[in-house]
C-alpha positions in Angstrom: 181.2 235.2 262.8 183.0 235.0 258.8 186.0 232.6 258.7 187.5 233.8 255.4 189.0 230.2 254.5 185.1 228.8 255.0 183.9 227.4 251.9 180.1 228.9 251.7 177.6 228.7 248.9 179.0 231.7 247.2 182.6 231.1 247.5 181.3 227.4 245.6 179.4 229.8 243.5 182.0 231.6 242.5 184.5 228.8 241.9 182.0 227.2 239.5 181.4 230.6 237.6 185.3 230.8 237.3 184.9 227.5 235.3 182.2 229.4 232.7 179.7 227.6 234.5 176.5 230.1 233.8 174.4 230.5 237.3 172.2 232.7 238.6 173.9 234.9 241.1 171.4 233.6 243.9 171.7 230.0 243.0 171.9 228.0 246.3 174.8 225.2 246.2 172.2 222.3 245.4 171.1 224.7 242.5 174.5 225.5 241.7 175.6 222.0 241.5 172.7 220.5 239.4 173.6 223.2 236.8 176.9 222.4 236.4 176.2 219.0 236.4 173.8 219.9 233.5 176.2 221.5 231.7 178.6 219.0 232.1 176.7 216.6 230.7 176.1 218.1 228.0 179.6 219.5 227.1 182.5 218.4 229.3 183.6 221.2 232.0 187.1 221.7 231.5 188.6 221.9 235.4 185.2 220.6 236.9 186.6 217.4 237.9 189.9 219.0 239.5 187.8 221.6 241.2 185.8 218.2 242.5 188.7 216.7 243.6 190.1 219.6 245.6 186.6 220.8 247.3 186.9 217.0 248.5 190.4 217.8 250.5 188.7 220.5 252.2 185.6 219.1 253.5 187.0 220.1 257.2 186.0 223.7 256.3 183.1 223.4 254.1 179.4 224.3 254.7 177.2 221.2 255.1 174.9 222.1 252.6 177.9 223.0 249.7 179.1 218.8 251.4 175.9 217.6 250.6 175.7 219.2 247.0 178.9 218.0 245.9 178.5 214.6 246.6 174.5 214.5 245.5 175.7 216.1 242.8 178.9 216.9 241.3 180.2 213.6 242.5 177.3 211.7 240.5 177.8 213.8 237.3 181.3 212.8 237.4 180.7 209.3 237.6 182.2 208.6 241.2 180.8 206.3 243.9 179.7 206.7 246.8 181.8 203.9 248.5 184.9 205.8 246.8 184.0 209.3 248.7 183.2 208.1 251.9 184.8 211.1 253.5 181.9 213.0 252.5 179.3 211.0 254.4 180.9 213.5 257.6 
């Protein structure tokens, strides 16, 4: 059974591509995540650290594996601790 307000690896796809974030449309979140950490690094994602900081609200409805990707890491590329997002560790 779909819960539309589920957050799955292609709705965190999808809100990653809305960024300009280029991935592959089979990425799997971990993937999904290392490339926009990538491309962060390289040139500073313009809403990537507000998208961050909502996902993190809505951990209640979130697919473990698209958890586990933010915080390995989106979190990391942004520069915040692990002691600061201990929410995540759910």
């Amino acid at each position: 059974m779909m819960y539309a307000d589920l957050i799955d690896a292609e709705d965190f796809r999808e809100r990653l591509v809305a960024l300009g974030i280029d991935l592959p449309a089979d990425a799997d979140p971990d993937e999904s995540a290392r490339l926009a950490a990538q491309q962060h690094a390289r040139s500073a994602v313009p809403g990537l650290s507000t998208l961050v900081a909502e996902l993190g609200t809505q951990l209640g409805v979130m697919q473990p594996e698209v958890r586990e990707a933010l915080e390995r890491r989106l979190r990391a590329a942004l520069g915040e601790t692990r002691s600061s997002n201990a929410l995540l560790r759910k």
